[in-house]
C-alpha positions as CSV (number, residue, x, y, z in Angstrom):
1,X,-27.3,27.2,-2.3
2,X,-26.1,23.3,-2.2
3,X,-27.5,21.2,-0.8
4,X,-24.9,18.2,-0.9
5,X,-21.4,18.7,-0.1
6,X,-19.9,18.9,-3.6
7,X,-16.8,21.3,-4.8
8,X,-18.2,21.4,-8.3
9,X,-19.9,25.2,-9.1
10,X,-23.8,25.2,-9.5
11,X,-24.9,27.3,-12.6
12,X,-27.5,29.8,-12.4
13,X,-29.0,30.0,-16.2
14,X,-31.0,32.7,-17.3
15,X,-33.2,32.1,-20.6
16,X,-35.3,34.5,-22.1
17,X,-37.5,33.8,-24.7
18,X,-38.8,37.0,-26.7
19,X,-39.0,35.9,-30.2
20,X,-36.4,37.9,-31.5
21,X,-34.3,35.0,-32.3
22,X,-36.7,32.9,-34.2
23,X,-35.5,30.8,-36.2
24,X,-31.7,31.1,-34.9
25,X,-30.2,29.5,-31.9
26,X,-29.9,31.4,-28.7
27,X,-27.1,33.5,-27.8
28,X,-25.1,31.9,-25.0
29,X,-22.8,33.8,-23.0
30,X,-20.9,32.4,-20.1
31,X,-19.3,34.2,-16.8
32,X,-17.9,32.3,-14.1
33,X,-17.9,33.6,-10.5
34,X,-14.6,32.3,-9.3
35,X,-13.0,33.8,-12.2
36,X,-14.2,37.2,-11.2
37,X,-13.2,37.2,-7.8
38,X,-16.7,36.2,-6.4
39,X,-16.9,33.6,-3.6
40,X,-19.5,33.8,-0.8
41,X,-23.5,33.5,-1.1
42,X,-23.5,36.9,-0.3
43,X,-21.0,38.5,-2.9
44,X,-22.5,36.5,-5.7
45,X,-26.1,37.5,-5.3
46,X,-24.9,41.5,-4.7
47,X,-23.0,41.0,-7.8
48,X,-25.9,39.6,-9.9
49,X,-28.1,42.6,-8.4
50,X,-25.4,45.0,-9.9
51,X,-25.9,43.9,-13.1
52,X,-29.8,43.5,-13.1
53,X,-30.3,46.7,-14.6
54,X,-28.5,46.0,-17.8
55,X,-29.5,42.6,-18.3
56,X,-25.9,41.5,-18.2
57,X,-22.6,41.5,-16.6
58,X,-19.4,42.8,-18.2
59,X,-16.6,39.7,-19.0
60,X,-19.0,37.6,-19.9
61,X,-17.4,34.9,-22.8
62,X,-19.8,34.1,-25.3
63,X,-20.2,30.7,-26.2
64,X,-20.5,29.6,-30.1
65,X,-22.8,26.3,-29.9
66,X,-24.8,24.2,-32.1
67,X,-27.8,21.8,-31.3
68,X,-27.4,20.3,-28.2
69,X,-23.9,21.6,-27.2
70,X,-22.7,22.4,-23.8
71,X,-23.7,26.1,-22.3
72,X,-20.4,26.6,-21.4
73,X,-16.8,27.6,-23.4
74,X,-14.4,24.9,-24.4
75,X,-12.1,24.1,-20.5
76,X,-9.5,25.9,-19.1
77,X,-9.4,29.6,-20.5
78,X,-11.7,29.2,-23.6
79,X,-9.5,26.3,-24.8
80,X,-6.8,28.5,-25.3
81,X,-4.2,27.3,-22.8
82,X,-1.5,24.0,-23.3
83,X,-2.1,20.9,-21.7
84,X,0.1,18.3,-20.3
85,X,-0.2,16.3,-23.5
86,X,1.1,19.3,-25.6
87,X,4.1,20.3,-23.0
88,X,5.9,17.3,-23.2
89,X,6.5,15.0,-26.1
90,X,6.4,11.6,-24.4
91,X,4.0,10.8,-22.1
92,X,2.5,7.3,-20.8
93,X,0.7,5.1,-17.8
94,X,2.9,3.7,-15.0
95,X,4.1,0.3,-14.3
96,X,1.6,-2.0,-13.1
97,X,2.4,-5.1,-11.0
98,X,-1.3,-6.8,-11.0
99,X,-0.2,-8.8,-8.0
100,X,1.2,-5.8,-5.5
101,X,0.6,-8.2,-2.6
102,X,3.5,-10.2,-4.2
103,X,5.5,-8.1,-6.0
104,X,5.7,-5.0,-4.5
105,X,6.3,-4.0,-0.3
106,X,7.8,-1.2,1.8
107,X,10.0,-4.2,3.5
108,X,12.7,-5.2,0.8
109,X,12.9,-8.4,2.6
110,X,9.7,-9.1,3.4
111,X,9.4,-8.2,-0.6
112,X,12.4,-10.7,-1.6
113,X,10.8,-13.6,1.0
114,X,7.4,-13.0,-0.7
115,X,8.7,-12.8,-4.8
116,X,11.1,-16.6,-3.9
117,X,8.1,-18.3,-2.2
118,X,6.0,-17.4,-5.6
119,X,8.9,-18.1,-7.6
120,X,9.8,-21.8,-6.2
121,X,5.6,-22.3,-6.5
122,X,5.9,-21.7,-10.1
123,X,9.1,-23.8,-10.6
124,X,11.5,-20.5,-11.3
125,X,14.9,-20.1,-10.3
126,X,15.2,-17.7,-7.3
127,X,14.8,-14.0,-7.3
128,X,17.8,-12.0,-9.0
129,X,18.9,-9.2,-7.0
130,X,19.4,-6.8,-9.8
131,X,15.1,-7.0,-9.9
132,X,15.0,-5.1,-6.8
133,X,14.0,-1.9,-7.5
134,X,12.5,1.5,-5.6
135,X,9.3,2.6,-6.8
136,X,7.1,5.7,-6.7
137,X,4.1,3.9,-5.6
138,X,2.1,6.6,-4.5
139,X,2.4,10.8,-3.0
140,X,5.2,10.5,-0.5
141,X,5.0,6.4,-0.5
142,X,8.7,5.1,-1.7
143,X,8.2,1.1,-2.0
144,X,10.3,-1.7,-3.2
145,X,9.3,-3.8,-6.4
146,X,10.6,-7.2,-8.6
147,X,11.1,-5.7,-11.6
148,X,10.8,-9.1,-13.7
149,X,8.8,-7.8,-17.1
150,X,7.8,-11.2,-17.7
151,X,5.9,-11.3,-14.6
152,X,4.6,-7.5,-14.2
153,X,0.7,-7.1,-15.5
154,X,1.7,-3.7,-17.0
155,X,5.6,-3.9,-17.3
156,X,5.3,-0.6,-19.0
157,X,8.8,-1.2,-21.1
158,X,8.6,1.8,-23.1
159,X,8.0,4.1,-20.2
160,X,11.2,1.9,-18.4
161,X,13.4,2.8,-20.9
162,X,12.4,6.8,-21.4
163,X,12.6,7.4,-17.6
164,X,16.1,5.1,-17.2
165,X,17.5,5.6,-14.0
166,X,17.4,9.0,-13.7
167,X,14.6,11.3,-13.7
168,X,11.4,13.3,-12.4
169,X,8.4,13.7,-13.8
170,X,5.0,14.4,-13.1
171,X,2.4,12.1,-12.5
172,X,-1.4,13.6,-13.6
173,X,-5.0,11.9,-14.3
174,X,-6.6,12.7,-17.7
175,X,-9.6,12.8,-15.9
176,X,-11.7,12.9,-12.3
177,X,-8.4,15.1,-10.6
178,X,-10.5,16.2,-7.8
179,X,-9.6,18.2,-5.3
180,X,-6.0,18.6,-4.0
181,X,-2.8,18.7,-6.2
182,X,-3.6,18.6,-10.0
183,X,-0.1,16.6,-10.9
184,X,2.2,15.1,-8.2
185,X,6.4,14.8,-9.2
186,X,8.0,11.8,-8.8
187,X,12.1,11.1,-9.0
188,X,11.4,6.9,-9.5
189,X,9.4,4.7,-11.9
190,X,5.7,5.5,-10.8
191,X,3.3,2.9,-10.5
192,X,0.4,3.2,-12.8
193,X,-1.9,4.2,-9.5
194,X,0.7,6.7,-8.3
195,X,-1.5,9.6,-7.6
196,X,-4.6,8.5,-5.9
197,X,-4.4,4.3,-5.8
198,X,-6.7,3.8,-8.4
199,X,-8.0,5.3,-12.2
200,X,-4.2,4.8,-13.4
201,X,-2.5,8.1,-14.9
202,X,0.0,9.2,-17.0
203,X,3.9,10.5,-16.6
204,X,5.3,13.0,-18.1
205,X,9.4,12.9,-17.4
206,X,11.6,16.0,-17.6
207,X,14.0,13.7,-19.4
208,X,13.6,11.1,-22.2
209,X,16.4,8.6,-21.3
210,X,16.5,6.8,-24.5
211,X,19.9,6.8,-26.5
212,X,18.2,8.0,-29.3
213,X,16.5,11.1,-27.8
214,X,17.7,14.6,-27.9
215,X,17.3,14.5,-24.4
216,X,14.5,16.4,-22.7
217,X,11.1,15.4,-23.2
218,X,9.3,19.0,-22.9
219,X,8.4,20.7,-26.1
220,X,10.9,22.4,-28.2
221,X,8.3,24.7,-29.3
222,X,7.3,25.6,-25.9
223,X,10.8,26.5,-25.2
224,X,11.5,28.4,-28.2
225,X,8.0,30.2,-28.0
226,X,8.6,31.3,-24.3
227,X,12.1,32.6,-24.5
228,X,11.0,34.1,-27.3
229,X,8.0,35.9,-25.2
230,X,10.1,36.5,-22.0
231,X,13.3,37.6,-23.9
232,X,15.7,35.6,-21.8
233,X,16.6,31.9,-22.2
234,X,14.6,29.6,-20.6
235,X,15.5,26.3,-18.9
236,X,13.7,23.5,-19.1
237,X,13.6,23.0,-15.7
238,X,12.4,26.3,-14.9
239,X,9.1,25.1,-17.5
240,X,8.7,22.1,-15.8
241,X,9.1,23.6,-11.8
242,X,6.8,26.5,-12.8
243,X,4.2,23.7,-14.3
244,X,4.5,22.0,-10.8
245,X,3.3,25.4,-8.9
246,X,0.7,26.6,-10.8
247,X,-0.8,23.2,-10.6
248,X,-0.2,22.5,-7.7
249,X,-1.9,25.7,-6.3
250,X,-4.5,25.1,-3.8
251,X,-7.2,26.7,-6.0
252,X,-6.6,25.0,-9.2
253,X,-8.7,22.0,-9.0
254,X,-11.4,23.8,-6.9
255,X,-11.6,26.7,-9.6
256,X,-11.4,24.2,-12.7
257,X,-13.3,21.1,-11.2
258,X,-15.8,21.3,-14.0
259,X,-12.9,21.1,-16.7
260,X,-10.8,18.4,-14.6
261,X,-13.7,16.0,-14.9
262,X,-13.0,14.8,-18.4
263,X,-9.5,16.2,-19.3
264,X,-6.3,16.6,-18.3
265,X,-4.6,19.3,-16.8
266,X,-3.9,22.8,-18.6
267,X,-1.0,25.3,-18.0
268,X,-2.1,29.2,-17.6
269,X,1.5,30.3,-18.1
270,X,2.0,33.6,-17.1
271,X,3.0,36.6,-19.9
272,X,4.9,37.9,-17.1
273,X,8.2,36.7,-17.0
274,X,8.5,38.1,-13.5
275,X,5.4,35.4,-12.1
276,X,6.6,33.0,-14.5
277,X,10.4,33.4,-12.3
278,X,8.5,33.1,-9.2
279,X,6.5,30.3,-10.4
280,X,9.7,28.5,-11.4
281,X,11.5,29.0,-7.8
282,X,8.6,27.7,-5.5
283,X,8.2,24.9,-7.8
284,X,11.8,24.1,-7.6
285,X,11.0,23.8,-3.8
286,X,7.9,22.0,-3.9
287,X,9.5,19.2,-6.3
288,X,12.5,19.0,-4.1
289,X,10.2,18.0,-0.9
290,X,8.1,16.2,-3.4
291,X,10.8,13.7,-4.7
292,X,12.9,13.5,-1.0
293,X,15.4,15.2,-2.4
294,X,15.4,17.2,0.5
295,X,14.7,17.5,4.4
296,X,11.6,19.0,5.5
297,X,11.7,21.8,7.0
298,X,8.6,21.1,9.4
299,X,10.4,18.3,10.9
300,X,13.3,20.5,12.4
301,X,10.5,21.7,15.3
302,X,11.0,19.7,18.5
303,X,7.5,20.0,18.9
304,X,6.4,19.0,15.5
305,X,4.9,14.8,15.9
306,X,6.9,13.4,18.7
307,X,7.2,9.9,20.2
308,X,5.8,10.2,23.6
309,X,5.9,6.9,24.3
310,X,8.3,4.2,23.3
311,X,6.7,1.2,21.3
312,X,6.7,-2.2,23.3
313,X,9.3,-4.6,22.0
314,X,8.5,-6.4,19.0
315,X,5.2,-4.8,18.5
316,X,3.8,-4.3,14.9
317,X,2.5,-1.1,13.3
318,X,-1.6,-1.6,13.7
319,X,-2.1,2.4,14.4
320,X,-5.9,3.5,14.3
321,X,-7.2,7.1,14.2
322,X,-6.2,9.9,15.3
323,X,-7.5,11.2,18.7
324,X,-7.1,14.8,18.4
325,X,-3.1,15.7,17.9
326,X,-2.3,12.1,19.3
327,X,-2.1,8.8,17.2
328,X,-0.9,5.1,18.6
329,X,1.1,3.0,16.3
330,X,0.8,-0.3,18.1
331,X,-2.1,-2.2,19.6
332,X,-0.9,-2.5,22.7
333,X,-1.2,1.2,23.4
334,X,2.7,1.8,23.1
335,X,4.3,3.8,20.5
336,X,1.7,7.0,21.4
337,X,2.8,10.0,19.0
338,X,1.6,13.7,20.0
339,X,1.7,17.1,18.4
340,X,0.3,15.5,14.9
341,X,-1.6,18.5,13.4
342,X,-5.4,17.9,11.8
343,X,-4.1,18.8,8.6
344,X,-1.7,16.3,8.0
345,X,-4.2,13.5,8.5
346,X,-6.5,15.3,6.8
347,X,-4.1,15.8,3.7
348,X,-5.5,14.6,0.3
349,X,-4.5,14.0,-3.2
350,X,-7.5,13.1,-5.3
351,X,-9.4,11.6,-2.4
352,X,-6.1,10.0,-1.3
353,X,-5.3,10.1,2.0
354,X,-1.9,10.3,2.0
355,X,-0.4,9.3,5.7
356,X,-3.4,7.1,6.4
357,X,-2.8,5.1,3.3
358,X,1.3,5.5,3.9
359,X,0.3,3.9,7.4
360,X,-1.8,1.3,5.7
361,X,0.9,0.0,3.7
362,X,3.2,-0.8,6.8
363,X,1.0,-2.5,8.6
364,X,2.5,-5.2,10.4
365,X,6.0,-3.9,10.3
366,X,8.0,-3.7,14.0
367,X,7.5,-0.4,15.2
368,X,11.1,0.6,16.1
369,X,12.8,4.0,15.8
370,X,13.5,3.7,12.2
371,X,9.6,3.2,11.2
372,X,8.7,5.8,13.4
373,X,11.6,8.5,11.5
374,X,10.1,7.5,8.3
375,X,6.7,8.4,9.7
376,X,7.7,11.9,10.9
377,X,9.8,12.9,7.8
378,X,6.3,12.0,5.9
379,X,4.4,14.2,8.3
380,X,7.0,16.8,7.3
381,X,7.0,16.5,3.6
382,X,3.0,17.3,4.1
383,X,3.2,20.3,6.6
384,X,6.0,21.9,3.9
385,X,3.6,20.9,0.9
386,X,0.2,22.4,2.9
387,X,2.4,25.9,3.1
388,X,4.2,25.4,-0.7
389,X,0.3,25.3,-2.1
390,X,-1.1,27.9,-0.6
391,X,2.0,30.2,-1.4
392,X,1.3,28.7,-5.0
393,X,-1.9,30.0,-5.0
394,X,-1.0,34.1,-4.8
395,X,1.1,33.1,-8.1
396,X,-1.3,30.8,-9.5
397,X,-3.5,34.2,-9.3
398,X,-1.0,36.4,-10.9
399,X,-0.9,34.0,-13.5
400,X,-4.5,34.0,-14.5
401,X,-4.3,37.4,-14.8
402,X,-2.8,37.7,-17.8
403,X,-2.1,34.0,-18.7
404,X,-0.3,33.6,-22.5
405,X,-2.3,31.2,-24.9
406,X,-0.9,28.6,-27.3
407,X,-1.5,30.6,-30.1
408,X,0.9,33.3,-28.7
409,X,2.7,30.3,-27.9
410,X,3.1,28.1,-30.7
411,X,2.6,30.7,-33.6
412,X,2.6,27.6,-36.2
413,X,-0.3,25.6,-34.2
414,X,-3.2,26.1,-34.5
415,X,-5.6,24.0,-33.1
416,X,-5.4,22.0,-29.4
417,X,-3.6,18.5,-29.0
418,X,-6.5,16.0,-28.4
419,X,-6.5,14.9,-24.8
């Protein structure tokens, strides 16, 4: 049993030492719980009396070692599944301001007063209009920025020109996920923090901009080796929505925390082209609430986070926590919202909480009827995305029941990109 609150499994070893194997180093065979279908206390230690008799359960995956190696197989299905890195062909950290105080705001004019004060301080002309840009600073967090390179810590030029002006793309961390979403898709430039506010990641766009590209950024081989598998053509769209569901299921980073420490996300694609089709449609969906491309559907309830009462003129955003389904937005008392569920607040990505953080970011903004829309249609985005993961995770199941490898894959390759 644990004793700390932690998500990652605790290992029951077995070693027995009978002299049979002098000389030669142990044999090692590894089973995991989750994998099997075993959750609670109870089913685990039933399931480790059934196999008592024999000395062993059936499934289990030995594990070639030397020396000092780890007990366990290589991550994510024996190392035989694709990871970001071999999906796409470009990939790269975000844009990085170093001075997002200054640069970069949800208010485009507080943002423009903020870049032409530094500006005139450091004996520069005044802002250029055609530097204001939208950025995907963080899950459901759309922000302006001053796109000058020569001021930008991290400009990121290289991941400017491959994304262009317009594109999606995921944004994943090659390591520490956590619990929540294992990639997040973004339709602007992401910030180098754009899933979780800190530990930069990586983007992987749909699209490579660049004149000289061929165009999409996924894998050729990929493509070519699952139309090949499946039979029909497929799109790489439907690749890149069916990557966003499976790892986006709710299960994923709880049932591969272990490997999500130290690498980044892999892809059990399904050898069913039938789950691989479903895969591809809720993904579809989930990128579309994702990227705002569309309305939620949670905020069409009447019910669903309402204004109860009306903020007091000229009051700023300064909400504190929840108390129960009702939050205030201004420090006066005014501005009192009901019917917010626990879930929402509660919503994570990576140990990012998501509308408190959103929340954070607007502090100090008038609290008018405008700020209070782009509140609720947040709140919606996460009630849709709470029911779009756990509908990912029946699929996400399917999948791991018979997931293809990149051997069956990539015929030609061999041996797993370096993460």
């Amino acid at each position: 049993m644990n004793v700390f609150d932690i998500q990652v499994g605790v290992a029951i070893t077995i070693a027995v030492a009978d002299g049979s194997r002098a000389g030669r180093p142990a044999e090692v065979r590894y089973l995991d719980a989750w994998a099997e279908g075993v959750f609670g206390r109870p089913a685990k230690l039933h399931w480790l009396a059934d196999g008592s008799d024999a000395g062993r359960l059936p499934n289990a995956v030995p594990v070639p070692r030397k020396g000092l190696e780890d007990f366990r197989p290589h991550p994510f299905g024996n190392g035989e599944w694709p990871s970001l890195r071999e999906c796409f062909g470009f990939s790269k950290s975000g844009m990085k301001s170093g001075r997002d105080p200054i640069f970069v705001d949800a208010d485009r004019d507080r943002l423009v007063r903020k870049v032409d004060e530094f500006l005139v301080q450091s004996g520069l002309p005044p802002h250029d209009p055609a530097l204001l840009r939208r950025l995907a600073y963080r899950p459901c967090d759309l922000r302006w920025f001053y796109n000058d390179l020569r001021l930008l810590n991290r400009p990121g030029p290289e991941l400017q020109r491959v994304w262009g002006a317009d594109n999606v793309g995921f944004y994943a961390l090659p390591g520490g996920t956590n619990a929540g979403p294992a990639v997040w898709c973004h339709s602007l430039l992401p910030d180098y923090h754009a899933i979780r506010g800190n530990n930069g990641g990586y983007a992987f766009p749909l699209h490579d901009r660049r004149p000289a590209s061929a165009g999409f950024n996924l894998s050729s081989g990929l493509l070519a080796g699952l139309t090949a598998l499946y039979g029909a053509t497929i799109a790489p769209e439907e690749v890149f929505d069916a990557i966003l569901c499976l790892l986006s299921a709710r299960s994923y980073t709880l049932r591969f925390a272990e490997d999500l420490e130290d690498t980044f996300p892999h892809v059990p694609f399904p050898a069913d082209h039938g789950v691989f089709q479903r895969a591809a449609g809720l993904g579809a969906r989930i990128r579309a609430i994702q990227t705002f491309a569309q309305a939620p559907a949670a905020a069409g309830d009447p019910a669903f986070v309402q204004l109860a009462t009306v903020p007091s003129p000229g009051t700023v955003l300064d909400a504190g926590e929840p108390d129960g389904p009702c939050l205030t937005l201004c420090a006066d008392g005014s501005g009192r919202v009901e019917g917010l569920p626990a879930t929402l607040w509660g919503f994570e990505v990576s140990r990012y909480p998501v509308l408190r953080r959103w929340l954070d970011g607007r502090e100090g903004q008038t609290v008018d009827l405008a700020l209070f829309d782009a509140f609720r249609d947040v709140c919606g985005r996460i009630a849709d995305l709470v029911d779009l993961f756990g509908q990912a995770d029946t699929i996400l199941f399917d999948a791991l029941d018979a997931p293809l490898t990149r051997e069956a894959m990539w015929p030609t390759q061999k041996e797993p990109i370096d993460d």
